[in-house]
C-alpha positions as CSV (number, residue, x, y, z in Angstrom):
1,X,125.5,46.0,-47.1
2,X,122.6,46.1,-49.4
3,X,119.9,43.0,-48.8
4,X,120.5,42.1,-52.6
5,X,122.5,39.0,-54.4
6,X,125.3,36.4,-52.7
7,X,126.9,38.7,-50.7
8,X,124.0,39.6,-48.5
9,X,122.9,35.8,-48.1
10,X,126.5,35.0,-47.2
11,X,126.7,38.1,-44.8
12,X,123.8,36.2,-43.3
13,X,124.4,32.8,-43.2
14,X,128.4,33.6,-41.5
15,X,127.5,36.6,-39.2
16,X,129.9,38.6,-41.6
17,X,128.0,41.8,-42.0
18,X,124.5,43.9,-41.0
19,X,121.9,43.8,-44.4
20,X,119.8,46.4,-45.7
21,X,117.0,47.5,-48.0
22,X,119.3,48.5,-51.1
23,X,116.7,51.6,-51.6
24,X,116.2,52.6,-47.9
25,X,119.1,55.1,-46.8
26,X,117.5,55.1,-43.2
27,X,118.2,51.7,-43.1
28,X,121.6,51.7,-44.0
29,X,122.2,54.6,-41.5
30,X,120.5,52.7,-38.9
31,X,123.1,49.9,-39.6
32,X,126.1,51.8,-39.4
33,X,124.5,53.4,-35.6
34,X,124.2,50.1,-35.0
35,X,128.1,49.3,-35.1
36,X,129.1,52.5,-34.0
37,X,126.8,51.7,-30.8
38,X,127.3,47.9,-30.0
39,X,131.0,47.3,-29.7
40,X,130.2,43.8,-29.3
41,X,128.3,43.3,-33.0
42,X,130.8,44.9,-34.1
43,X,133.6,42.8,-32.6
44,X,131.6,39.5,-33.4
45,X,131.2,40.4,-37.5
46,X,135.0,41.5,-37.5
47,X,136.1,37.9,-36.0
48,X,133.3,36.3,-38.2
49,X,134.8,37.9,-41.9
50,X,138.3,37.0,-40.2
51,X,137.2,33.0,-40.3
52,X,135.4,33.6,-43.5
53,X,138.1,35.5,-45.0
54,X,140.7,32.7,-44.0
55,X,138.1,30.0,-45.7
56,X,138.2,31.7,-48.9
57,X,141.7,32.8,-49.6
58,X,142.9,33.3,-53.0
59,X,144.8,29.6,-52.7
60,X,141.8,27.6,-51.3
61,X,139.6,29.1,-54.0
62,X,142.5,28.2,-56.6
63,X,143.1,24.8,-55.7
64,X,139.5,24.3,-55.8
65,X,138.6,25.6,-59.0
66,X,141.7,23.5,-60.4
67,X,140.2,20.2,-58.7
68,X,137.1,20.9,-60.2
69,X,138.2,21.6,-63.8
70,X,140.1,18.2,-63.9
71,X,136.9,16.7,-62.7
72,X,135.2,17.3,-66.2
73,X,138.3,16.6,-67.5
74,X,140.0,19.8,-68.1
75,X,143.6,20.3,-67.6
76,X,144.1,24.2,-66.5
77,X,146.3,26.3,-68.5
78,X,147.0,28.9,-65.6
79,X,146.3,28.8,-61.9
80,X,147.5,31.7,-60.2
81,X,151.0,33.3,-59.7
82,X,152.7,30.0,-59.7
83,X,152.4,29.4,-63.4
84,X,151.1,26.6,-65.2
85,X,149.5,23.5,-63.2
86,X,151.5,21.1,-61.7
């Protein structure tokens, strides 16, 4: 993934992907060698954006965002597929 924004920080902070230069293409070929070639890098960032994914499922995320709405003191209207907040 490109070296640029959140995603590349958390893709190195977990272990969840390979960054690169946005504007190098060798570098982002060189990355995808890289996985092609070590089975084991490969294996480790699939099991890594497997934990992360589980982390930061569509329910954890809700359930957090609702917690910190009523912490400034706003009631959410909607908070998912499960209708209004309970």
């Amino acid at each position: 993934m490109s070296a640029v924004g959140l995603t590349a920080a958390l893709a190195n902070k977990t272990g969840t992907g390979i960054v690169a230069d946005p504007t190098d293409g060798f570098a982002h070929a060189y990355a995808v060698m890289r996985l092609l070639d070590d089975k084991q890098l490969y294996q480790s960032i699939v099991e890594s954006g497997l934990r992360l994914a589980a982390e930061y499922s569509f329910d954890t995320e809700r359930a957090e965002l609702i917690r910190l709405y009523r912490a400034i003191g706003v009631e959410p209207l909607v908070t998912g597929e499960r209708g209004p907040a309970s």
